[in-house]
MARMIDO-484565 format. One record per atom (N, C-alpha, C, CB): x, y, z. Coordinates in steps of 0.2 Angstrom, whole numbers, plus 5000, padded with zeros to 4 digits. Glycine has a CB too. Example, Ala and Ser with C-alpha at 12.3 -4.5 7.8 and 13.67 -1.06 7.14 Angstrom:
// residues 2
506649725039/506249785039/506649845039/505749785045/506449895035/506849955036/506450005039/507049975029/
This chain:
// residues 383
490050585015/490550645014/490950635008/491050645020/490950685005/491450704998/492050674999/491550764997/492350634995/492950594995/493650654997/492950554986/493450694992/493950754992/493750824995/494050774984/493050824996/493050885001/492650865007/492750944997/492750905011/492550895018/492150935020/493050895024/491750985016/491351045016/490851035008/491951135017/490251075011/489751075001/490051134998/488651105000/490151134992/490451194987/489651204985/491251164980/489951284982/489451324978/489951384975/488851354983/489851364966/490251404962/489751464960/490451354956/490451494959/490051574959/490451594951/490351644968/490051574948/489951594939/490351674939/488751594935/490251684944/490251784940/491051794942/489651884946/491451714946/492351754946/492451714940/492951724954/492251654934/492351604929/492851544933/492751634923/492851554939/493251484942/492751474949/494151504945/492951414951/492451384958/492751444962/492651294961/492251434967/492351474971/491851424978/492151564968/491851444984/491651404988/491051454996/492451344991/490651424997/490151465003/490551455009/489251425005/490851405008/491251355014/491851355012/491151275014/492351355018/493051345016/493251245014/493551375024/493351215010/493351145008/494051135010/493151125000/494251055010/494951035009/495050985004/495151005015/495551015000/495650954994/496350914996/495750974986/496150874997/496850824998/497350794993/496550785000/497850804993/498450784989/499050764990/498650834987/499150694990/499650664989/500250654991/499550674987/500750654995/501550674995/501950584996/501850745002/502150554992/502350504992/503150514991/501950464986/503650534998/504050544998/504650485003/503850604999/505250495000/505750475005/506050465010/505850475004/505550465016/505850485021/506350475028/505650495021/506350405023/506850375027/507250315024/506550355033/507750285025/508150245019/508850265017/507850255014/508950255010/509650295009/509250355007/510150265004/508850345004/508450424999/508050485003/507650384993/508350455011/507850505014/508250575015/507650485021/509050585013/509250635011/508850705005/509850605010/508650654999/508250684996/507550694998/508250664991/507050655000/506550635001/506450685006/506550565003/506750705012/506450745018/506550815016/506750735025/507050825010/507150925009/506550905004/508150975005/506350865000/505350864996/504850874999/504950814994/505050845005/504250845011/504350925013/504250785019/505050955015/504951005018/504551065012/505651035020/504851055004/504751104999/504051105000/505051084991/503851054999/502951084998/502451095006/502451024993/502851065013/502451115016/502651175018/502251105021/503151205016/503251275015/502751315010/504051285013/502751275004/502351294999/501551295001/502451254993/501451235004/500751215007/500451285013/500951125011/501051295018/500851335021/500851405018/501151335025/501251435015/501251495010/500451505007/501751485003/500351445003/499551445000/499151475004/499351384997/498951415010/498451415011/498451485016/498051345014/498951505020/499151565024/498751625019/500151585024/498651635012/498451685007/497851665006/498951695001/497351625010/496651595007/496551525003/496451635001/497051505002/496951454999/497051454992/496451454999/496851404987/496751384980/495851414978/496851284979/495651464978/494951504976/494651474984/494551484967/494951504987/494551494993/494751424998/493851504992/495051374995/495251294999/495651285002/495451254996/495751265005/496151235009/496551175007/495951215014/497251205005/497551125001/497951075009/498551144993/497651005010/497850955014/498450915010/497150905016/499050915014/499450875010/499350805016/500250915010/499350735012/499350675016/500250665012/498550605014/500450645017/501250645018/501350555021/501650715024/501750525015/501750455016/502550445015/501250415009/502850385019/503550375019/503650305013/503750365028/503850295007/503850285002/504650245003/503550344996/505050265006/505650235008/506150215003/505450175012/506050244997/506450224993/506350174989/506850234995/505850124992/505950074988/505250054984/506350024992/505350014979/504950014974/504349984977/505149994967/504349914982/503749894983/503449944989/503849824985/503750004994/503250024997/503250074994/503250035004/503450114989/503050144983/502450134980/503250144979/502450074978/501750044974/501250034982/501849944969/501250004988/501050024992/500550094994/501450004995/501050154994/500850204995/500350244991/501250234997/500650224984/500050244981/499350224981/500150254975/499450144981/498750134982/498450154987/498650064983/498750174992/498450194999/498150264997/499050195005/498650314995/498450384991/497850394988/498750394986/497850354983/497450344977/496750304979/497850304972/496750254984/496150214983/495650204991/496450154980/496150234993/496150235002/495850305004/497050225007/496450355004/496450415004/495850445003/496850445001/495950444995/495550474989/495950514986/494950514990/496550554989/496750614986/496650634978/497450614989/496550714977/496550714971/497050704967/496250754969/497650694969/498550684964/498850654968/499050754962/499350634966/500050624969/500650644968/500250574970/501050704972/501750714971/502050644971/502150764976/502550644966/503150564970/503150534967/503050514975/503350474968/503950444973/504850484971/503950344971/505150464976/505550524977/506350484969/505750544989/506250404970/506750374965/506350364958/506950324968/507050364953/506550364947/506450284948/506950384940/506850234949/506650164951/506050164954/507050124954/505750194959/505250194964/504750214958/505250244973/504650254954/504350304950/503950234943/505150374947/504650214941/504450154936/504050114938/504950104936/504050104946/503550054948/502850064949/503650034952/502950124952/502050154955/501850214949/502150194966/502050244946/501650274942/501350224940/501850294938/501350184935/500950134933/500250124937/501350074933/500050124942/499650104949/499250174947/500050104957/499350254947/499150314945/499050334937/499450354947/499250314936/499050314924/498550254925/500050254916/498550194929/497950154929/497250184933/498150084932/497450204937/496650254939/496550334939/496450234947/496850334933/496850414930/496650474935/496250424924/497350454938/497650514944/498150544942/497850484950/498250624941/498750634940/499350634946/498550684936/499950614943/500450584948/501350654944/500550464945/501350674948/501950734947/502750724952/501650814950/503050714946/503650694950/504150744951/503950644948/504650764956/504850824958/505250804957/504750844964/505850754956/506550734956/506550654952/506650734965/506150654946/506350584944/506450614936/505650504947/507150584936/507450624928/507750564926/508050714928/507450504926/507950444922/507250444914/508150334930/507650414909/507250424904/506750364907/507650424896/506150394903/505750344901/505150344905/506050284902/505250394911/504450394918/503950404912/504450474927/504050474910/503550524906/502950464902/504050584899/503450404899/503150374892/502650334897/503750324886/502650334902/502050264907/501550294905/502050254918/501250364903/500450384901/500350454902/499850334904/499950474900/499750544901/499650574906/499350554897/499550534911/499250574918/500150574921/498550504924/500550574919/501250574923/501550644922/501750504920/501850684927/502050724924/502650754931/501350784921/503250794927/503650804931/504050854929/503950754931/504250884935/504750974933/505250944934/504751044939/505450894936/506150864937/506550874927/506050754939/507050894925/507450894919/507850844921/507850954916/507350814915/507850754911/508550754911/507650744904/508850704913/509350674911/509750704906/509250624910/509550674902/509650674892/509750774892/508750634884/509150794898/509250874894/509850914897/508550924896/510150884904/510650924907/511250904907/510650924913/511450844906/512150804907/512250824899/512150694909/512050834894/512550884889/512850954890/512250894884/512450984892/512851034893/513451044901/512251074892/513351004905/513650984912/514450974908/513150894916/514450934905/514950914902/515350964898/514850864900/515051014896/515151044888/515551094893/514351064881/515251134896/515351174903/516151164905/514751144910/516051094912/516551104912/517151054910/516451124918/517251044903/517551024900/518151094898/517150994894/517551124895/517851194893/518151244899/517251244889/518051234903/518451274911/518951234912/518051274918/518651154911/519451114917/519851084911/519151014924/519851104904/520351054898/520250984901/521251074898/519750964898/519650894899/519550874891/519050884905/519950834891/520150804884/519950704883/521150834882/520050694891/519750614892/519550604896/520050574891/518850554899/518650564906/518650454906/517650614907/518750464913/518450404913/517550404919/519150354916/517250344917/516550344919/516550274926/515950334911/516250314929/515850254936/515150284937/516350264945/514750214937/513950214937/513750154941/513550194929/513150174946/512950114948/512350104943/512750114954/512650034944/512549964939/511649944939/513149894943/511549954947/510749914949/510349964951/510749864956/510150034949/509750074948/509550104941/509950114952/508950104942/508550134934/508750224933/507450134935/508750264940/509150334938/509950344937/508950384944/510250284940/511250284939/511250264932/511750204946/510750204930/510850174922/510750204917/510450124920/510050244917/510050314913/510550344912/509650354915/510850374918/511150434920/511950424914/511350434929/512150344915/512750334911/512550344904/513150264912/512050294904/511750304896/511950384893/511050304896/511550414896/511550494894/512150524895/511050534898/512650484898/513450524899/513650504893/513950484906/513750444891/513950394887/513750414881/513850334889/512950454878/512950474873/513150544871/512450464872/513150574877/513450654878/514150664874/513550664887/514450614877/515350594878/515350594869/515650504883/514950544869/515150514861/514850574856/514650424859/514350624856/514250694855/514850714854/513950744859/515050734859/515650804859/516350764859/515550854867/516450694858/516850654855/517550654860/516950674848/517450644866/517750664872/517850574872/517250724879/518450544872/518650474871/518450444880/519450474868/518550394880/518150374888/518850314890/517050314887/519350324897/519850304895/519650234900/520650364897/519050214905/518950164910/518150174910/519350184916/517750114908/517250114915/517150064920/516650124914/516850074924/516850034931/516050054933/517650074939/516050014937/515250004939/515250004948/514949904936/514550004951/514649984957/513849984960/515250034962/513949954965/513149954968/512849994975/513149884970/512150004973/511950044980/512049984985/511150084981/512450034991/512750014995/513249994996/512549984997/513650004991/514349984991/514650034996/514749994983/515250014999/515650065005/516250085001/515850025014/516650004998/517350014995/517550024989/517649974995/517550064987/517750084980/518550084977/517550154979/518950044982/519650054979/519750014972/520250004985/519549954972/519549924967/519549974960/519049874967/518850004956/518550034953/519050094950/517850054957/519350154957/519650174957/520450184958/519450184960/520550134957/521150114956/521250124947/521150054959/520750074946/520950034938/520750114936/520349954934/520250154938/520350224936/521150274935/519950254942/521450274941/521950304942/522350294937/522150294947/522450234936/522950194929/522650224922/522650094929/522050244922/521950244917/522150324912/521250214917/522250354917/522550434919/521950484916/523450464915/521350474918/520750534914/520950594918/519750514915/520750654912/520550724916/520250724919/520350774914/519550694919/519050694924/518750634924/518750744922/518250634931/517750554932/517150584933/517850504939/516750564925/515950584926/515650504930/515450594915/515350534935/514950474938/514150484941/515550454944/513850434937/513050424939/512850394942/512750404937/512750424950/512750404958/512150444962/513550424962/511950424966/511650454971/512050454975/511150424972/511950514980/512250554984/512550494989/511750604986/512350464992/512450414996/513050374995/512050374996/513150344988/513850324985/514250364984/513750294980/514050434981/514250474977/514950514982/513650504975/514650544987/514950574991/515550514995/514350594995/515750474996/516250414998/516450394992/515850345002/516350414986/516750414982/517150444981/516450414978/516950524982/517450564980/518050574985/517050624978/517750554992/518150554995/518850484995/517750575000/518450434992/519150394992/519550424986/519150304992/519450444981/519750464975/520150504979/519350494968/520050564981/520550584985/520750574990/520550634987/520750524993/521350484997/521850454992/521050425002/521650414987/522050404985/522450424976/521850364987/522550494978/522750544975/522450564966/523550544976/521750534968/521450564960/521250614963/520850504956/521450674961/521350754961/520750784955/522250794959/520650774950/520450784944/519650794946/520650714938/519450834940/518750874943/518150784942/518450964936/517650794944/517050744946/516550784941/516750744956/516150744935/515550774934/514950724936/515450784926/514650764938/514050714940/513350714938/513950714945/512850674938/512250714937/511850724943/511750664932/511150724940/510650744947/510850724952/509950724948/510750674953/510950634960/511650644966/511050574958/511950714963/512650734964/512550794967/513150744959/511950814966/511850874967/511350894972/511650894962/511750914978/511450894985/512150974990/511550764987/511750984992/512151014997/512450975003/511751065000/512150895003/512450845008/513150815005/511850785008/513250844999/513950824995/514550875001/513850874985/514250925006/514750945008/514950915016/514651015007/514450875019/514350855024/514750795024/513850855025/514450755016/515050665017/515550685014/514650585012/515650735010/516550745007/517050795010/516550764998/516450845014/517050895018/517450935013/517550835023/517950935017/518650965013/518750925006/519350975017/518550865005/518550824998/518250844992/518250764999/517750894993/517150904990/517250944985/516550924994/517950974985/517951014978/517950984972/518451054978/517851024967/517950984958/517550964958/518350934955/516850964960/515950924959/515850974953/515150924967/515650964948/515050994943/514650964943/515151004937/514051004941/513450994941/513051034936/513250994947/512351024934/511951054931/511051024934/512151044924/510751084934/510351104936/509851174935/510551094940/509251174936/508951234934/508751254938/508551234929/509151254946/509251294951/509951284954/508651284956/510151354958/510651354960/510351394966/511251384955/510651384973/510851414978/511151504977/511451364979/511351494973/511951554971/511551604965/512851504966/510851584963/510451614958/510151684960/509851554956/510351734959/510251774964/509251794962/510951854963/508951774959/508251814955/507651834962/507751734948/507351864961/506951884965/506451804967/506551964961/506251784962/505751704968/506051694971/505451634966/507151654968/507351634972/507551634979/507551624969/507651734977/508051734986/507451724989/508451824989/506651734989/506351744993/506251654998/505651774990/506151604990/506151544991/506551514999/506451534986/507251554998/507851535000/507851565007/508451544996/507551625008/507451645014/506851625019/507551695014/506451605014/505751595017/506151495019/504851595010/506451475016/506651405020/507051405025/506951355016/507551435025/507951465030/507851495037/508051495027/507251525035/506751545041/506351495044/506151595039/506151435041/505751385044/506151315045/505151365040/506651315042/507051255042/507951255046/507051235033/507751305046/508651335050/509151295045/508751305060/508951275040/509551245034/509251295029/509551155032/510051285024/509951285018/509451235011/510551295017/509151265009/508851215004/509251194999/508451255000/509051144996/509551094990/508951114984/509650984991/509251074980/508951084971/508151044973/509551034963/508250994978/507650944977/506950974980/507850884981/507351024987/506551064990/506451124985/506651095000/506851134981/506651184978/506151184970/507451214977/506351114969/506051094964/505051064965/506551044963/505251054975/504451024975/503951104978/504350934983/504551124980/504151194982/503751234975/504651254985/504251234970/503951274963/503351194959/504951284955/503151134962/502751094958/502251114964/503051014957/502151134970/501551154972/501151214968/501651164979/501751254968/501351314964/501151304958/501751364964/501451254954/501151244947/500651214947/501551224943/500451154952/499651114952/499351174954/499451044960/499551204959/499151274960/498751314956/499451324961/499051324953/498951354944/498551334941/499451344940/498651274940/498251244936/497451214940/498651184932/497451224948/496751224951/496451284951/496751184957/496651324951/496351374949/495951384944/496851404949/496251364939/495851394932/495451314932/496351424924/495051264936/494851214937/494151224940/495251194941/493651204940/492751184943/492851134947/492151154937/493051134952/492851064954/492351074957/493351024959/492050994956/491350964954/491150904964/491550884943/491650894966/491750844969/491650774969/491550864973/491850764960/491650694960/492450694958/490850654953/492750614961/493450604962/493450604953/493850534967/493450574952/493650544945/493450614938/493050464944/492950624941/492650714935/493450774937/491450774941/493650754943/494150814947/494750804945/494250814954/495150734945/495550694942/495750714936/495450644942/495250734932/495150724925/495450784925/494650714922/494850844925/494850914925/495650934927/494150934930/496050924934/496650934935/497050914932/496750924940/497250854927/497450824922/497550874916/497050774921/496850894914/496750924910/497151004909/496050924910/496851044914/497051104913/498151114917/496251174918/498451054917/499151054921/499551054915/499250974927/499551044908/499951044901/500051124902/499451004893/499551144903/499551234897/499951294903/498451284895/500051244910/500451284914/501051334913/500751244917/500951394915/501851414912/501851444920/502051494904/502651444923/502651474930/503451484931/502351414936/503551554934/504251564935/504351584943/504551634930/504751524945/504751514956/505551504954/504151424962/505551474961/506351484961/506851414957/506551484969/506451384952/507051364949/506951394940/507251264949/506751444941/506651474935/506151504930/506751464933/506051494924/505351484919/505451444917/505251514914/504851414919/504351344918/503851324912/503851354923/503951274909/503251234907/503451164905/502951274901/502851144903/502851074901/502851064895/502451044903/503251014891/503150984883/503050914887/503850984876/502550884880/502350814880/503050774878/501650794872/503050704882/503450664879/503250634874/503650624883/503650584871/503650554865/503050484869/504650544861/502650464866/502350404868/502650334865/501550404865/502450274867/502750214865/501850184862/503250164873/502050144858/501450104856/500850134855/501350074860/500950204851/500350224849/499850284856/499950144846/500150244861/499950284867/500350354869/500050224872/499550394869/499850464875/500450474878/499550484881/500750504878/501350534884/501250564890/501750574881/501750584894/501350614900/502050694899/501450534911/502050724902/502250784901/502950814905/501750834902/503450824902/504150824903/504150924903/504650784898/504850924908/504851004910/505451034903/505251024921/505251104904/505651134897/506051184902/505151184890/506351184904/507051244909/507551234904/507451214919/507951284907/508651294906/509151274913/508751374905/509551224912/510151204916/510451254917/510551154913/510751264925/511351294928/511751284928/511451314932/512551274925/513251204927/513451264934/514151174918/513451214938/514151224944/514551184946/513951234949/515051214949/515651194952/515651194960/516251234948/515751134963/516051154969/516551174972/516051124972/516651234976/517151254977/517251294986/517351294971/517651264991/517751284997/516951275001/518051364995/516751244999/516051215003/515451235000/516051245012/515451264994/514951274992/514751284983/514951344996/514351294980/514251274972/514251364969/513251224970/514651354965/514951394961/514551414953/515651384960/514451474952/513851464945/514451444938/513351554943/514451424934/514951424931/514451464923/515351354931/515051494920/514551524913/515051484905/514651654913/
């Protein structure tokens, strides 16, 4: 039996794309988070693309296919990451992998897919550097470096913020970035930095950090957290009467910001190239089509793996698959650069990253960021 398909194909030259006698299944990858601290993110990803997954195949398919998602719990951490992909990739067979759902988890197991020239798409990993592991890597997630400037520039100019102070965790590859890219941002727009403080996943107390904050009297606190920390952050700042608005990056940016901070939760900014509040015709459908299957509201994260199904989509479409893993790999590799797609976090495509050592790059997303503001339990578009 065919690694990737479970039925014989027969291409029919007269549509210029495969087409099948049989209905086939190609199998694909979802190397997600679903349990851990990251399973807040990790399970609105799993939901985005079997919503997407069912949508597809509900309409026929990918030129008649059946897309099989194999769905792996990757836990957030970097060694059952490299785990799961092998498993994906060498076990499975699948022809890609969405994932892993941390950029740290991402560092580690791409490497494992660039070595057996699988293409590996990441939905939510925007710390610098995934892209440069090789050409088969590729991601709708916006970088870091592309959102946290304008995040700031935003609402600087709303809240008169003239000096911030910064908190980062210290022991993650997406919090380390994130400051970086704060820290160069800041020094851009020459916004002086009055404290920084560090801390760690899994920290509970943050009096210390926030204190020497308080003292230090900023307009605001840009802080590079995942949601977990992030949210117990904002809330002891306002216990202990730091009022002043919060920028944050990706990792802030979660509709679970309203669940751990409650009434705390106002003054979050954020940026992103989906909003909740985006009124466009993909998005409301997006939003009501999750809504309808998930009896919650969607976040930026299921919204982002729902628009990466459609875009492999795309690009298997204008694809021949052959049923040899490695000819198919390729081929989907191949035609996934020249993608352009507008779903619900907007218009889409992909540019090459910059390579290290003479070596290929793998392909970073080109959107436009949304800045928002939290306010009264919900994210506010700011212009």
């Amino acid at each position: 039996m065919n690694p990737i398909f479970n039925k014989s194909l027969v291409a029919l030259a007269a549509l210029g794309v495969v087409s099948f006698a049989h209905a086939a299944e190609v199998k694909i990858g979802v190397a997600a988070a679903l349990s851990g601290g990251a399973g807040q993110y990790g399970n609105a990803i799993r939901n985005g693309f079997q919503l997407a997954a069912e949508e597809v195949n509900a309409k026929g398919g990918v030129n008649g296919n059946t897309i099989k998602l194999v769905i792996e719990d990757e836990q957030g951490k970097k060694e059952e990451a490299i785990n799961v992909f092998k498993k994906l990739i060498f076990q499975d067979k699948v022809l890609m992998v969405f994932g892993p759902t941390l950029s740290n988890s991402a560092q580690a197991a791409d490497p494992i897919a660039q070595g057996a020239k699988t293409p590996v798409f990441g939905t939510s990993n925007t710390a610098d550097g995934i892209t440069s592991i090789g050409d088969y890597v590729f991601r709708n997630s916006v970088t870091e470096a592309d959102v946290l400037p304008e995040t700031i520039k935003v609402a600087a100019r709303h809240a008169n913020i003239k000096k911030v102070a910064v908190l980062y965790g210290n022991d993650d590859v997406f919090t380390k970035s994130g400051y970086d890219n704060f820290k160069k941002a800041l020094e851009d727009l020459k916004i002086p930095v009055t404290t920084t403080e560090t801390f760690a996943k899994g920290d509970v107390d943050f009096k210390a950090q926030l204190t020497k904050i308080k003292a230090s009297n900023p307009d605001a606190i840009v802080l590079s957290a995942l949601i977990a920390e992030g949210g117990p952050i904002m809330v002891a700042a306002r216990q202990l009467g730091i009022n002043v608005p919060f920028i944050g990056g990706n990792g802030m940016n979660s509709v679970r910001i309203f669940d751990l901070a409650k009434e705390k939760s106002d003054g979050l900014w954020v940026g992103s190239p989906w909003s909740i509040e985006n009124q466009t015709a993909e998005n409301t459908r997006f939003i009501a089509a999750y809504k309808a299957k998930y009896n919650a509201a969607p976040d930026q994260f299921a919204a982002q793996a729902y628009d990466a199904f459609y875009i492999v989509t795309q690009a298997l479409g204008k694809v021949s698959l052959t049923g040899k893993l490695e000819a198919d790999r390729k081929a989907l590799h191949d035609a996934l650069p020249a993608v352009k797609w507008s779903g619900a976090t907007g218009s889409f495509s992909f540019r090459q990253a910059a390579g290290k050592g003479g070596k290929p790059a793998g392909y970073d997303a080109v959107q436009t960021p949304i800045v928002m503001s939290t306010k009264a339990g919900k994210y506010v578009i700011e212009k």
